[in-house]
C-alpha positions in Angstrom: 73.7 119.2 101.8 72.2 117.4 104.6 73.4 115.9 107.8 72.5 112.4 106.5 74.3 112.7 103.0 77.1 114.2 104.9 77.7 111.1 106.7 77.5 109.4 103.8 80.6 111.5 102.1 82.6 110.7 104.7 81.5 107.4 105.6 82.5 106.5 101.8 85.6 108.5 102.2 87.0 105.6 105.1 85.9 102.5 102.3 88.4 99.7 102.6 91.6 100.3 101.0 91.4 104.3 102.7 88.7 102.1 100.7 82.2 103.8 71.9 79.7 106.5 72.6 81.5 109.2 71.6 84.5 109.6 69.0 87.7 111.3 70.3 87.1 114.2 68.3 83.6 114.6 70.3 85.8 114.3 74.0 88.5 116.9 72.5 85.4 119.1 72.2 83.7 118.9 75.1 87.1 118.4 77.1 87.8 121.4 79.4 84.0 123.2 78.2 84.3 124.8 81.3 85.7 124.5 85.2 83.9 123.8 88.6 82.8 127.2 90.2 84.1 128.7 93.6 80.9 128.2 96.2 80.7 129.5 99.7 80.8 126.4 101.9 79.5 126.4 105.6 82.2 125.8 108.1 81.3 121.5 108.9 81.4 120.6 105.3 84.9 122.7 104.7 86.5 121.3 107.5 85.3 117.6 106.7 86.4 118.3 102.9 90.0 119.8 104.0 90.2 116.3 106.3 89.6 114.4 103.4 91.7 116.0 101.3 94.8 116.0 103.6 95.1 112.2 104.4 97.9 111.2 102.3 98.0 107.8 103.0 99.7 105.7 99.7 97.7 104.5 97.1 98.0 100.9 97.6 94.8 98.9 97.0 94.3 96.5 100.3 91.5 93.8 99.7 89.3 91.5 102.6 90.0 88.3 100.4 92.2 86.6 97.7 89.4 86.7 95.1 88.5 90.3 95.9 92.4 91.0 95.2 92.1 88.6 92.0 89.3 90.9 90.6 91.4 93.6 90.8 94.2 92.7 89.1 91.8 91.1 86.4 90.5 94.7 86.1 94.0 96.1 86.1 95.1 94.0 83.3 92.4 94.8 81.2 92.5 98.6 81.6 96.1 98.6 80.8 95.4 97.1 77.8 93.0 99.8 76.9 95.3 102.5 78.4 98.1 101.3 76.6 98.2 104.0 73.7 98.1 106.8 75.9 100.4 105.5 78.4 102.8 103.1 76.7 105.5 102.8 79.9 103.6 99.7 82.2 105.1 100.8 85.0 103.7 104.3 84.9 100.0 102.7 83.7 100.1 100.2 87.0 100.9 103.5 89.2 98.2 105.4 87.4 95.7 102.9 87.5 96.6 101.6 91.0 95.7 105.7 91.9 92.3 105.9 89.9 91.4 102.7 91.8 92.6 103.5 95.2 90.7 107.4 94.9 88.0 106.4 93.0 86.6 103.7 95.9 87.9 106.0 98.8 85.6 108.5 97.6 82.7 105.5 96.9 82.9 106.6 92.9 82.7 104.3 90.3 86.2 103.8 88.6 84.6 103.9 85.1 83.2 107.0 85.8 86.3 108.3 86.7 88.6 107.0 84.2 85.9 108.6 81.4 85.8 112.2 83.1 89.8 111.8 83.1 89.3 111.3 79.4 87.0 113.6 78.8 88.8 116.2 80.7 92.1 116.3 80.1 92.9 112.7 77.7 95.1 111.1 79.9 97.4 114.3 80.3 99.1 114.7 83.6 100.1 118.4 83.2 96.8 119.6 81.1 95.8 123.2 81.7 92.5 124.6 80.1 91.9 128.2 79.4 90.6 129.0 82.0 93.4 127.4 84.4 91.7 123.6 85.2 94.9 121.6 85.9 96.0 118.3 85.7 94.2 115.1 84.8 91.0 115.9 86.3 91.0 119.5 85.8 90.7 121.2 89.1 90.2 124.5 89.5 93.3 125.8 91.7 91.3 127.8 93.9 90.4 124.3 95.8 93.6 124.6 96.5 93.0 127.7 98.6 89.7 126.7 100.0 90.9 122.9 101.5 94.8 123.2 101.2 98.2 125.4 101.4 97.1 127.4 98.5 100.2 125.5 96.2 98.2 124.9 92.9 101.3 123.6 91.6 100.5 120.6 93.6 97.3 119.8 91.2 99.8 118.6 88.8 101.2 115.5 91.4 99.1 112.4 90.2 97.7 111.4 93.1 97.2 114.8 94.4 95.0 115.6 91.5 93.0 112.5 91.8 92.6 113.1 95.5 91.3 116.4 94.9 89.5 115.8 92.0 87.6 112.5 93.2 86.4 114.6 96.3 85.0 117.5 94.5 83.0 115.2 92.2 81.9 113.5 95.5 80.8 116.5 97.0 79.1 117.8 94.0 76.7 114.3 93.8 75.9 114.9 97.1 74.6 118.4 97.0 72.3 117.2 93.9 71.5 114.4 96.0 73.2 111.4 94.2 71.8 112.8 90.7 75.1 112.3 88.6 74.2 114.3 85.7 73.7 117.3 87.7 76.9 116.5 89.7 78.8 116.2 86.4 77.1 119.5 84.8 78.3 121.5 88.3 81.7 119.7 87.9 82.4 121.1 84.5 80.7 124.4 85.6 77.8 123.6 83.4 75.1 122.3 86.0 71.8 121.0 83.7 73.5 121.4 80.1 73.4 118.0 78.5 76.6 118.2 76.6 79.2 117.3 79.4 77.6 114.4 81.4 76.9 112.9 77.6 80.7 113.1 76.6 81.3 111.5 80.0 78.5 108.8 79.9 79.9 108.0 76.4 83.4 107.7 77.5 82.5 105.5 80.1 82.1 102.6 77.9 85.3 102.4 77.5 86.1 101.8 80.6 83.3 99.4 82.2 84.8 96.4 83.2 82.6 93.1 83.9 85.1 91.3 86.1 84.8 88.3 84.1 
């Protein structure tokens, strides 16, 4: 990764705010397939991945204007709506969403994309683990854990921990393919160029893509 798209991780990281495809059977499938791997990382981009990791600033959403704000609660009504199902309690949908939101921009991800790797990962299941020991509702590997925090993989099971940790791994990964999402979704899953993981993702994001109308 180069010093330009570095700055551009961390420059995305300081946003404002700390700013159907696919059936369900063909998510369960894919869901857990596999698990990021563990990578040497130079000293710069460990140290500015452990920085971002360790802000812990609350999850509440802060907006420039009153129709900036207005477009996200439009969006948060309509994913609760959708969400509903899974999550029946509102109250535990609004913190959920409200985290997805807040992570998702901090890390300059698209929340659609985020929401459909959620539900292609672990459907909406706070304390998921995969066979090979992914946790929570983006399945991270606990050895990140190790590499950018106290080593406490029990942590990966708080929800805004997990999106935290998982939202900055994904942003990571998209900038070592150089903003090529299918290969950052592939190395995400810990199957970098197979077509079978970014398509479950791609066609779970329809769910989730909200106009703002």
């Amino acid at each position: 990764m180069g010093p330009g798209r570095r700055t551009f991780l961390f420059d995305a990281l300081s946003l404002p705010g700390a700013l159907v495809g696919l059936g369900l059977l063909s998510f369960q499938e894919f869901a857990q397939a596999g698990a990021q791997i563990e990578e040497p990382l130079v000293d710069a981009v460990r140290t500015a991945l452990s920085s971002a990791i360790s802000n812990h600033a609350p999850p509440v959403p802060e907006f420039p204007d009153t129709e900036s704000r207005l477009s996200y609660l439009r969006w948060l009504g309509a994913m609760s709506e959708r969400l509903s199902k899974k999550k029946p309690d509102w109250n535990t949908r609004k913190e959920f969403l409200q985290t997805v939101w807040y992570e998702a921009k901090r890390a300059g991800l698209d929340v659609s994309l985020v929401l459909a790797l959620i539900q292609v990962e672990s459907n909406f299941r706070k304390f998921a683990v995969s066979s090979v020991g992914a946790r929570g509702y983006m399945q991270v590997m606990p050895f990140w854990t190790r590499v950018l925090g106290d080593g406490d993989a029990g942590k990966l099971f708080h929800l805004q921990t997990n999106l935290r940790f998982g939202c900055v791994i994904l942003r990571h990964y998209l900038d070592r393919e150089g903003g090529d999402m299918f290969m950052a979704l592939g190395r995400y899953n810990g199957s970098r160029g197979k077509p079978q993981y970014p398509s479950a993702v791609w066609g779970a994001r329809k769910l989730w893509e909200f106009s703002g109308s």
